[in-house]
VEXDREN-191806 format. One line per 8 residues: their letters; for each residue x, y, z of C-alpha. Coordinates in steps of 0.001 Angstrom, whole numbers. Each point is the difference from the previous one (the first is absolute). Example, Ala and Ser with C-alpha at 12.3 -4.5 7.8 and 13.67 -1.06 7.14 Angstrom:
BEGIN
AS> 12300,-4500,7800  1370,3440,-660
% end
This chain:
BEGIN
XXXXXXXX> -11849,-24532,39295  -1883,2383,-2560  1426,-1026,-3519  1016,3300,-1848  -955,-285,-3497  1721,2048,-2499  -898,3219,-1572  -1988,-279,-3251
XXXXXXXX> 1356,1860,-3462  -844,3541,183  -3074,723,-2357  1415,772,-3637  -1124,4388,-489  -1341,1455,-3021  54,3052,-2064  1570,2788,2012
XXXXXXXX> 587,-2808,2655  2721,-1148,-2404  2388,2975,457  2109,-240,2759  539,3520,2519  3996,-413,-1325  -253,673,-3731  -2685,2845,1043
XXXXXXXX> 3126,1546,1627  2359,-803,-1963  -1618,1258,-3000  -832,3244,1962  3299,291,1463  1793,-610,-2939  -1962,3021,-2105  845,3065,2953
XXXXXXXX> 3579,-1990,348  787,808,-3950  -1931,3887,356  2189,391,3750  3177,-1161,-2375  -465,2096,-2682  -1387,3441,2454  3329,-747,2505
XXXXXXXX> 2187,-402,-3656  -1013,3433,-828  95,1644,3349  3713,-1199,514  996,946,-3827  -1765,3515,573  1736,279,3671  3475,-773,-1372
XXXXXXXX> -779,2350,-2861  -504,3042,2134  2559,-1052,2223  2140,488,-2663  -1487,3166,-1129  508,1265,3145  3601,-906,621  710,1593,-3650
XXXXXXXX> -1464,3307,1093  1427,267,3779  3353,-1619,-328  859,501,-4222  -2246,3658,-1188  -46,1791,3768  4179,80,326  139,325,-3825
XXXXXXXX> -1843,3161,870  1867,800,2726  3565,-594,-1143  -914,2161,-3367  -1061,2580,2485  3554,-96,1705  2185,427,-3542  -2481,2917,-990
XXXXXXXX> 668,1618,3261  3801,-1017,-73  668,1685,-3288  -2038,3245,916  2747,460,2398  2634,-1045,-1791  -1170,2664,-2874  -114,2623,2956
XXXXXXXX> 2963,-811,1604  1590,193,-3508  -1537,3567,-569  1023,1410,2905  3901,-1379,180  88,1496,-3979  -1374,3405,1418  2395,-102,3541
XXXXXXXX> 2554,-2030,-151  -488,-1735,2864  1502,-3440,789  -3578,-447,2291  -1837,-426,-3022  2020,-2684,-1574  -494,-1759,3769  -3750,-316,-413
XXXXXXXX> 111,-561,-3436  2198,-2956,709  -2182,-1187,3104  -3562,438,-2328  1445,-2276,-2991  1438,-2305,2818  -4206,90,504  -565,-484,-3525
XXXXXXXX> 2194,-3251,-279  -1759,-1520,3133  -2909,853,-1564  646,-1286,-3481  1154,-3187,1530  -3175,-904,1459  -2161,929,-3380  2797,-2774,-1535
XXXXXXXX> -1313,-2725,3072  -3390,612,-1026  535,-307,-3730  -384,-3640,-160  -3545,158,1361  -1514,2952,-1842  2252,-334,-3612  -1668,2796,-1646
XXXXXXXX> 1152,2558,1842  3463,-654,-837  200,2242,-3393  -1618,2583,2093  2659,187,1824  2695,-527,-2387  -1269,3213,-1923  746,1508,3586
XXXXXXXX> 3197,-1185,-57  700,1327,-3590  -1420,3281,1020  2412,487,3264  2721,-1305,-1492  -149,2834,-2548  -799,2180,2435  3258,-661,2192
XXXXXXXX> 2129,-117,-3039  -929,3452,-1536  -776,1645,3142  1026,-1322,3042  3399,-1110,-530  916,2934,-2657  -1080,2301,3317  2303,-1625,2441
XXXXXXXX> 2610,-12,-2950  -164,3591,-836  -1141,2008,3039  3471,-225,1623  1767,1337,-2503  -2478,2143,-1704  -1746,1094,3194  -3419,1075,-254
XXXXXXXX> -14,1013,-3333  92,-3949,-976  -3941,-563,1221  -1710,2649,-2196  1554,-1514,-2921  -1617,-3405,975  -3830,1158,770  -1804,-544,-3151
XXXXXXXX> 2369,-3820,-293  -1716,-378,3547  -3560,1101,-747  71,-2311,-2802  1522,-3295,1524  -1630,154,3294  -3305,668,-1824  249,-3522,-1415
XXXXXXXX> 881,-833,3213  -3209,1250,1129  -2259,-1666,-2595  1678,-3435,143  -982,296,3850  -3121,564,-435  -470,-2298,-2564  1032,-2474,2382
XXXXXXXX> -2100,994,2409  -3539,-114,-2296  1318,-3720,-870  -322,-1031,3992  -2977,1768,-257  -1200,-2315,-2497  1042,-2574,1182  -1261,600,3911
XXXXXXXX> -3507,573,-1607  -21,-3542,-1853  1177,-1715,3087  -2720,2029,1848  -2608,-1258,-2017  868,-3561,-366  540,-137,3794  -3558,1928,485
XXXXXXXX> -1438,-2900,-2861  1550,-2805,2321  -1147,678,2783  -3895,671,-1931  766,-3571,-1498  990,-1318,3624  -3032,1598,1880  -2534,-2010,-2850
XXXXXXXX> 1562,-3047,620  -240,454,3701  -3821,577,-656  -179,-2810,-2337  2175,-2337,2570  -3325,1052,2933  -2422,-854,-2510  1331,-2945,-851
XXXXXXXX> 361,-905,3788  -3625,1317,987  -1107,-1685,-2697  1588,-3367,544  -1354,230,3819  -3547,420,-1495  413,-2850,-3012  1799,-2496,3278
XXXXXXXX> -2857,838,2202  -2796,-610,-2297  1748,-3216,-792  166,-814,3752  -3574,953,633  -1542,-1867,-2504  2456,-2589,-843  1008,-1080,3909
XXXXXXXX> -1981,1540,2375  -3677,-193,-1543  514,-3932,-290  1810,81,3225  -3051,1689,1811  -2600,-2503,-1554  2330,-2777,886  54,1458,3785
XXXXXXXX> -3872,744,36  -876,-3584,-903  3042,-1291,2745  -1531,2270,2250  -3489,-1598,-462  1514,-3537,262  998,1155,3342  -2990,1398,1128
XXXXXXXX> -1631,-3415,74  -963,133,-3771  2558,-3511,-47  -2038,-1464,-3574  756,3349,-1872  2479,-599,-2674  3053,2329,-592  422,1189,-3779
XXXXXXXX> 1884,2684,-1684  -544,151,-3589  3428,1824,-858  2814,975,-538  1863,-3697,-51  1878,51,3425  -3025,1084,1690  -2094,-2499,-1344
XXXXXXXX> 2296,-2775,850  159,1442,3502  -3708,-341,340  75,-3471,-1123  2401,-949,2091  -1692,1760,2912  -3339,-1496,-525  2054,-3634,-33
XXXXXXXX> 945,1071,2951  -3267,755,1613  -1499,-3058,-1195  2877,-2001,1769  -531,1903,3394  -3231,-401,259  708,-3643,-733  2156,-267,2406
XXXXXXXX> -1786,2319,2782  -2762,-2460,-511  2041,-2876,729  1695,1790,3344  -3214,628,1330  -449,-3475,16  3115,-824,1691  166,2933,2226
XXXXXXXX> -2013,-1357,2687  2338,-3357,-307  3232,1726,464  -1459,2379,3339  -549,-3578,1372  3225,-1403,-1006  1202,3070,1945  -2136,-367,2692
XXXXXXXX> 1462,-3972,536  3852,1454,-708  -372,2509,2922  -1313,-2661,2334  2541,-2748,-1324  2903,2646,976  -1404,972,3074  10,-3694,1088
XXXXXXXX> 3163,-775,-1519  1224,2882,2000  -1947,-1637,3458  1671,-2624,-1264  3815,795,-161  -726,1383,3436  -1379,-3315,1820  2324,-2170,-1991
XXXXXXXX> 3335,1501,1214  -1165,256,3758  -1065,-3664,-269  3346,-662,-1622  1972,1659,2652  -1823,-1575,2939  1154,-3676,-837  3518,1213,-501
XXXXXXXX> -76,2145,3197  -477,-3285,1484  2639,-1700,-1615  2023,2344,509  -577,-474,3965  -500,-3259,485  3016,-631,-1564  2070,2492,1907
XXXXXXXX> -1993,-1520,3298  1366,-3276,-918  3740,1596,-352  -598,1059,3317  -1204,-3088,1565  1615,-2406,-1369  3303,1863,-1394  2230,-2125,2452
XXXXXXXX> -1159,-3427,-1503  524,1123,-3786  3252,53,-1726  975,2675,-1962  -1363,-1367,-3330  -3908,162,1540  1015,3105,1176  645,1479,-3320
XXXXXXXX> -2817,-1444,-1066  -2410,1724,2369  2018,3253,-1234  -743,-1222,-3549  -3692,362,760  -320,2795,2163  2096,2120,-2449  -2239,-1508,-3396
XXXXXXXX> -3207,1257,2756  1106,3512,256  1198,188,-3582  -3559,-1217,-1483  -1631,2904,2309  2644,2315,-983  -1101,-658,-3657  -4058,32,1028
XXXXXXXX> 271,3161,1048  2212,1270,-2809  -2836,-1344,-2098  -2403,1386,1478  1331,3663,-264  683,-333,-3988  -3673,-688,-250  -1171,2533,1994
XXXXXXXX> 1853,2710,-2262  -2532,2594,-1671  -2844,-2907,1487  -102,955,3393  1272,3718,570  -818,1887,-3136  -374,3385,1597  2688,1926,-1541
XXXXXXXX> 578,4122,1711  2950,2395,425  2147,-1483,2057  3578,1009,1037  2942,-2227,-814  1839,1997,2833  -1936,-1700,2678  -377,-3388,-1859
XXXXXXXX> 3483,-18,-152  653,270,4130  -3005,-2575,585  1732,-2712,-2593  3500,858,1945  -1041,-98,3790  -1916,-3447,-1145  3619,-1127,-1228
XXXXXXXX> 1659,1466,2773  1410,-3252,1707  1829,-1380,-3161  1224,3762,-671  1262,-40,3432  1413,-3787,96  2117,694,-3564  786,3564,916
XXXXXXXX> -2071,1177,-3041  584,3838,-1372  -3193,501,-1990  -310,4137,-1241  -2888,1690,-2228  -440,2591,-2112  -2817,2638,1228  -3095,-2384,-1454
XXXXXXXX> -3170,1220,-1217  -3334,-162,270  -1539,-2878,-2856  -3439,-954,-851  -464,-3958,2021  -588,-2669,2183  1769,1070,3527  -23,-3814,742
XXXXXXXX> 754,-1046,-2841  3000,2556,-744  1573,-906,3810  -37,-3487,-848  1933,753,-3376  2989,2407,1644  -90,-2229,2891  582,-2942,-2404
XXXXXXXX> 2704,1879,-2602  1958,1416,3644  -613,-3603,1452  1835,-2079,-2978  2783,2429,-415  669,-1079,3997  -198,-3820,-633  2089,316,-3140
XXXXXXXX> 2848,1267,1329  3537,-17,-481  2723,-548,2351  77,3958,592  -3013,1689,2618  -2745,481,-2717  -425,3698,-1308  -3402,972,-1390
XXXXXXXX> -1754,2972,-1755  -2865,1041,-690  -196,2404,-3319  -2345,1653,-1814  -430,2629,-3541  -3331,1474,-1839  -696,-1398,-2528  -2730,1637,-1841
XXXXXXXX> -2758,-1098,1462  1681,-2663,1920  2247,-255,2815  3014,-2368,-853  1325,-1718,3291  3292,-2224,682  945,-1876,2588  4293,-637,-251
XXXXXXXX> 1885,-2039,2111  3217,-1530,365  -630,-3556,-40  826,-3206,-2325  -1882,1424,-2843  -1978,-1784,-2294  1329,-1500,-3669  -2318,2076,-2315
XXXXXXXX> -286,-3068,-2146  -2545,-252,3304  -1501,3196,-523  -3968,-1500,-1105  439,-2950,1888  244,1375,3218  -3124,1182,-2  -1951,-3027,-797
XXXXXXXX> -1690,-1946,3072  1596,-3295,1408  3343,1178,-1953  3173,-211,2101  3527,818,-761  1631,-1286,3188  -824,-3283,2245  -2178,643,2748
XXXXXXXX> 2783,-1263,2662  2183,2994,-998  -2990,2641,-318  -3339,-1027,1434  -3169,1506,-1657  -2716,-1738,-2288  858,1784,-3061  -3021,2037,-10
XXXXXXXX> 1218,3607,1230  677,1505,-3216  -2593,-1031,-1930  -2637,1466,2417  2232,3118,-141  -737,-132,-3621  -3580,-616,104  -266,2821,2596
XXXXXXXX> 1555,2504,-2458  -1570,-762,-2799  -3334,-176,2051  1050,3781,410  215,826,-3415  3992,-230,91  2750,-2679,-997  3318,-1002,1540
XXXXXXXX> 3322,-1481,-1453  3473,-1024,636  2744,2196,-433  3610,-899,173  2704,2110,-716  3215,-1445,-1548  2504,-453,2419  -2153,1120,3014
XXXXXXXX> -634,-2232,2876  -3138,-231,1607  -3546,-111,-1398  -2542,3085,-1302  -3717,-281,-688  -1709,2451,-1196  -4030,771,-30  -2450,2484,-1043
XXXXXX> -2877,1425,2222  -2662,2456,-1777  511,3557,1411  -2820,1950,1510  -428,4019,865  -744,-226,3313
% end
């Protein structure tokens, strides 16, 4: 055996060898990580800035606007309605006065809401309070007072009081109204300047991007791949033929260690391809001389067990022939005797040719093809069809597939699975069946019966060779059944176990078969 020396210490680099491909990147990273920090910090401040701005001007200026719009109109009518119910006494007047300062009170109301947010309009609008309350007290009310006792005569009077109080009306409205001016144009521009400030550090944020994809692939190109194409020329040389050309990489660190460690390498193959082609030829001929030794060891096996049964054939006979001769002149004692032998005779062929078919699995038929476990099935029951027939055997299937195997081989395991479930049997007329589920790309079989069961302190042991859980003058058998069932599955690719269910009589073994398409 080639003796594998270990690697030598990489070569120690130097200068720009030194720095390792990490810090390279974690110095560059760590630069466009702090300018991506501070570029996103001012993109989300500016964002939530004109958010802001926004909101102020759509849901706080906009209804300010709106609402101030809806008292100005309110108190026109209620100044009309006023008029006109001084110059006709009629009660319709006083209706739609009533209904338009019902509109100025909703309208008031929701100024007062959006006080809070927008502060500065609030003495605006308490000017316009002061102006309409002095407009309703020396106007308004002194109309409705006076006009039904005084008739029309009482409005007249009142028409300069009006012009005057409703005038400041008039002004404190409009005052009002240039403040939300104002104050709509200020939110207009700082929205228009946030969304300027948002749009730069959008531009800034792709810079900073295309720029960190140039900086990261000029760091890649001449940090990684350069030395990683020079170290993959000279490995390509190498394995060209060029086997004496040595592998360096100057820098950065990791590479350079890699190409120390690859050149090691190279060194050691060749070393060691060197020492195979030595040994090559020695190990075809060790080959050659294993092939022969199993093909005689197999010629072997073969001539040995007919040479072994031939002497026991014959003692088998002879001894039965002297039974038969001489059976009146031997007691009973020489006559179990003879039985003694002639049953050993048959036993020790019984086991030869048990033998002999655990060797010969995946030795002798090791052609494996589609093959229906439908039509093994019937073969492996019509050879068992005496015993079914003698115990009065019910033995049911599943519909079986088709499995990749050994036809032979797979008979001889249902045959031996259906066969034991007959000779273990209980006191009732044995029922068997066959079952089978997918199994992704296996087919899981069992085989349940109703016999004696086995202990499944048993379960491993069972399928050993030789091992035996009962004598052989209750069950007969040589103890080899299911272990060549188990060296016929796993031949196949498969495995089989024991499984007993608590409280269930009977036995169940289960197996897997590989699954084929066809």
């Amino acid at each position: 055996m080639t003796r594998i020396e270990p690697l030598p210490p990489p070569r120690a680099p130097s200068g720009l060898g030194r720095i390792r491909v990490g810090r390279w990147f974690l110095l560059v990273g760590t630069v466009l990580l702090l300018a991506f920090a501070a570029a996103i910090t001012v993109t989300l401040t500016t964002l939530n800035e004109t958010r802001d701005a926004r909101v102020y001007i759509i849901d706080v200026i906009d209804p300010l606007v709106l609402h101030t719009l809806e008292v100005s109109t309110a108190l026109s009518t209620e100044e009309s309605a006023i008029r006109g119910y001084g110059r006709t006494n009629e009660q319709s007047f006083l209706t739609e006065y009533s209904r338009a300062r019902a509109a100025e009170t909703t309208a008031e109301a929701a100024i007062q809401r959006l006080l809070p947010a927008a502060p500065e309009a609030g003495a605006d609008l308490g000017q316009l309070r002061t102006a309409v309350d002095a407009w309703r007290r020396d106007y308004a009310d002194a109309i409705i007072r006076n006009v039904p006792t005084q008739g029309r005569e009482a409005a007249p009077n009142l028409a300069e009081v009006n012009s005057t109080r409703f005038g400041a009306v008039r002004n404190a409205i409009a005052t009002q109204q240039l403040h939300l001016e104002q104050l709509h144009r200020a939110g207009s521009t700082r929205l228009e300047e946030g969304w300027d400030t948002f749009y730069r550090a959008l531009v800034a944020l792709a810079a900073l991007l295309v720029l960190s994809a140039l900086v990261f692939a000029l760091l890649v190109r001449y940090v990684v791949l350069r030395p990683v194409a020079s170290l993959a020329e000279q490995v390509r040389a190498v394995a060209q033929g060029d086997f004496d050309r040595e592998l360096r990489v100057a820098h950065p660190a990791e590479m350079a260690e890699l190409s120390s460690h690859a050149d090691a390498m190279r060194r050691r193959i060749i070393a060691e391809w060197r020492t195979t082609s030595r040994t090559q030829r020695t190990l075809e001929d060790q080959a050659a001389e294993l092939k022969r030794s199993n093909g005689e060891l197999e010629q072997f096996a073969y001539v040995a067990s007919h040479d072994l049964q031939e002497p026991l054939r014959k003692v088998a006979s002879f001894t039965q022939m002297l039974e038969q001769r001489y059976g009146d002149q031997l007691d009973d004692r020489a006559k179990q005797y003879i039985k003694f032998a002639v049953d050993g005779a048959k036993r020790m062929q019984l086991l030869i040719n048990d033998l002999l078919d655990f060797s010969r699995v995946g030795r002798v038929s090791n052609e494996r093809e589609p093959v229906s476990t439908e039509e093994i099935f019937a073969v492996a029951v019509g050879n068992l069809a005496a015993p079914i027939e003698d115990t009065d055997a019910t033995v049911t299937h599943d519909v079986l597939p088709v499995v990749n195997g050994n036809r032979l081989l797979l008979t001889q395991l249902f045959q031996n699975l259906v066969g034991n479930a007959i000779k273990f049997r209980s006191e009732n007329p044995p029922v068997i069946h066959i079952g089978v589920r997918r199994d992704g790309q296996m087919w899981e079989f069992s085989c349940a019966d109703n016999g004696i069961g086995v202990d499944q302190k048993y379960a491993d042991r069972i399928f050993l060779i030789f091992q035996r859980l009962h004598p052989r003058d209750v069950y007969p058998g040589t103890g080899i059944g299911l272990a060549l069932c188990r060296k016929i599955v796993e031949y196949h690719g498969g495995r089989i176990w024991l499984e007993k269910e608590p409280d269930t009589p009977g036995t169940t073994f289960r197996w897997t078969l590989e699954a084929t398409d066809e």
